[in-house]
N, C-alpha and C positions, 0 to 999 in steps of 0.2 A: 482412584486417579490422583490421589493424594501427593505423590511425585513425581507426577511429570509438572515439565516445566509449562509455564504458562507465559507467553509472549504475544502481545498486541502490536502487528503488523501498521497501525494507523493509529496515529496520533499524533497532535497538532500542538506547537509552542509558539510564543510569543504574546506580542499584549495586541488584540481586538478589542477592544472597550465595547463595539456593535454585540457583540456575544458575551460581555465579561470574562474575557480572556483578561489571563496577567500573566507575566513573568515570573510565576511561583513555583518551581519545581515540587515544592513540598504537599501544594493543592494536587497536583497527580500523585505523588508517592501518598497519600490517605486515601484515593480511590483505589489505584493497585491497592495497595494493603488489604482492603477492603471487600476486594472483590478476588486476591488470591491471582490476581496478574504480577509475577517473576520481571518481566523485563520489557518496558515498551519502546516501542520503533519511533523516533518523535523528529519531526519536520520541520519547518517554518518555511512558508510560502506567503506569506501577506505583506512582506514588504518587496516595493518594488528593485529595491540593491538585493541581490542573491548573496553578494558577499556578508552584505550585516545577516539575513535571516539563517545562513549557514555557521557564524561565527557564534548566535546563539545557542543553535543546537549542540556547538561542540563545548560554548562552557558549561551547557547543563549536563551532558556526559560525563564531563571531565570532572565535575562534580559530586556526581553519582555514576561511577562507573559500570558496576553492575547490576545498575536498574534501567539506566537507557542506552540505545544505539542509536545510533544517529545516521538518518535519510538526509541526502543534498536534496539541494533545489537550485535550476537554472531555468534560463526563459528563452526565449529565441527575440524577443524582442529588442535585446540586446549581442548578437549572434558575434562580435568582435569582443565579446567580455564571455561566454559561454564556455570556452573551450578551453580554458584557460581558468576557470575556477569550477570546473569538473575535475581539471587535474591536482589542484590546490586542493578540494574538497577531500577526494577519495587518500591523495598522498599525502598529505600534510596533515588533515583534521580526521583522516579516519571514518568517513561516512563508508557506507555498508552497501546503501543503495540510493536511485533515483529517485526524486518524487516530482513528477511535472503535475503542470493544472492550466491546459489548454484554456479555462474560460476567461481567465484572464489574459491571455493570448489571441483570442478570439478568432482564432481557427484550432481546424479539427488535428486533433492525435498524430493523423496520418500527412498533414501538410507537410511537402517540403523543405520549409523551413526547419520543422525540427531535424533532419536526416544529418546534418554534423555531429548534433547532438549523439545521436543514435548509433551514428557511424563510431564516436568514440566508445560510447557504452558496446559496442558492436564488438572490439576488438579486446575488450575488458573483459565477457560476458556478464555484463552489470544486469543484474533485476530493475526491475523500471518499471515504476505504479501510477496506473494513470485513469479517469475516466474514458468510457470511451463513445459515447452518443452524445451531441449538441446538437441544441436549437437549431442552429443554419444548419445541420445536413440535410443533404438532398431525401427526398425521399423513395424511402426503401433502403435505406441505408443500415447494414446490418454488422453486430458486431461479430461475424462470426466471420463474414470477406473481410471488415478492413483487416482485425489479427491475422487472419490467414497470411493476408498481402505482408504485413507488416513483419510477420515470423520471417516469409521468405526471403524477403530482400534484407533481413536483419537475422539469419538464424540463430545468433549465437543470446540475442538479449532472452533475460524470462521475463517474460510480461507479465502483471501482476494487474489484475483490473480490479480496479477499486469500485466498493458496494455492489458488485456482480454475485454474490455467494449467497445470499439472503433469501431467496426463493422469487416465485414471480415472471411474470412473461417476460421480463430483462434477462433473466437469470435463466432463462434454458435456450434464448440466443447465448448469451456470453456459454453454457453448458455446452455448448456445440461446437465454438470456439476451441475447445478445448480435446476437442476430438483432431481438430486439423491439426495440431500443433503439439509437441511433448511439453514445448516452453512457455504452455500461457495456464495461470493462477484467477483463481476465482478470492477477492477480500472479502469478509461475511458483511464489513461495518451496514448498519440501516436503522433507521429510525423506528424501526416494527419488523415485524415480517410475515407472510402469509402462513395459516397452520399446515403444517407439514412442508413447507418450501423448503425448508431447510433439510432436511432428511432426501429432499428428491435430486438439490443441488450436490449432494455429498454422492448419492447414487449414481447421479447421471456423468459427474466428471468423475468421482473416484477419491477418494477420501485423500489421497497424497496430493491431491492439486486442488487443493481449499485453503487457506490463511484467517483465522483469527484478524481480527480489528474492528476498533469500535468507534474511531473518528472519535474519540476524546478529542477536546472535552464537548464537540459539536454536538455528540450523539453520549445517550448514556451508558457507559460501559455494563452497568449490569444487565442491564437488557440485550445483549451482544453475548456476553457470559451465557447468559439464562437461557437463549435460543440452540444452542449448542449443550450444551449439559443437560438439556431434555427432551432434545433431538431422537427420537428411534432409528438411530444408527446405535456399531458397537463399539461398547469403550474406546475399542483400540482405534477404532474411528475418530473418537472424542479426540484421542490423546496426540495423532495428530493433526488435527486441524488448530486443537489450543496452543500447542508449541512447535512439537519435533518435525512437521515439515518447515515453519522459521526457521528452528536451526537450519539444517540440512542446505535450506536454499541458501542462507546468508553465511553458511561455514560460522557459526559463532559456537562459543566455545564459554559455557555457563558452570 
């Protein structure tokens, strides 16, 4: 598998000081290197201006072209600033795709309030990566009705659910999801994973609807690597969950 490309759907920029996050592009390019990761997906969600954490992502692109692509970020807390630097984002700086993060929002995925949001990525058909269980939901609350709901009344977005693909009683709700829907993405990122969860998440959605990611630099990318490369699935399985569905879903062009 020596040439296929390798692309990490998840991962994280700017300076957290809480995690020893910094501004250092070059601290990620010696882990890719490292670990034989081609091109990572990189975000910024920690500050509360979507404008500054999006302006980040596009100088570190812009500086390294063919090592990052760059995920927007917007909030609904802000819903009179939203819609209006999605368009800025995607037209202007080039982002590829969505990355929300409901907890800081502090409602769920399916609220409401994000639906302009959505409505725009709707008419785009923008990929959009998101958690998708929180503390306050009700219970019985499953991820396999809300995506369903969420496909329908959005059919055009591809849902990308983040840390879903790992194995685990998460991960064969989110598995199931993905039966109701062509357009919803299992991301592998996790801190560990069950033995064999991985090989049963690839089975049970289908090797084309998995994404690589390792939530750098939160989580350790070679443990992300290592779970998929010794997964009993086949190569060609391997090959794409490491990159060639990234491409494919993101049209990039390596």
């Amino acid at each position: 598998m020596d040439d296929t490309p390798i692309v990490d759907f998840h991962v994280h920029v700017g300076h957290w000081g809480r995690h020893g996050m910094t501004d250092e592009p070059e601290r990620f390019l010696r882990a890719m290197d490292t670990t034989g990761v081609d091109v990572a997906c990189i975000n910024c969600i920690f500050f509360g201006d979507a404008r500054r954490g999006n302006d980040l992502v596009a100088s570190i692109v812009e500086g390294h072209p063919t090592r990052f692509v760059g995920a927007a970020f917007v909030t609904p807390y802000y819903p009179e600033e939203a819609i209006a630097e999605l368009d800025r984002a995607f037209d202007q700086l080039g982002m590829k795709f969505l990355k929300i993060y409901p907890p800081y929002f502090g409602r769920s995925v399916d609220d409401p309030a994000y639906f302009p949001i959505y409505e725009w990525c709707n008419e785009r058909g923008t990929a959009v990566m998101s958690h998708q269980i929180f503390p306050w939901d009700p219970p019985g609350t499953t991820i396999e009705r809300r995506f369903a709901a969420l496909s329908e009344r959005f059919p055009n977005i591809r849902w990308v659910l983040a840390h879903a693909g790992a194995g685990g009683g998460r991960s064969r709700d989110a598995v199931a999801a993905t039966k109701v829907s062509p357009n919803i993405y299992l991301e592998t990122a996790s801190g560990g994973s069950v033995h064999g969860g991985f090989a049963e998440v690839v089975n049970g959605a289908g090797a084309n609807k998995v994404l690589f990611g390792s939530d750098m630099p939160l989580f350790d990318v070679r443990i992300d690597i290592a779970k998929i490369v010794t997964a009993d699935i086949s190569d060609d399985a391997k090959r794409k969950v490491l990159g060639l569905n990234a491409i494919e879903l993101l049209g990039l062009e390596l």
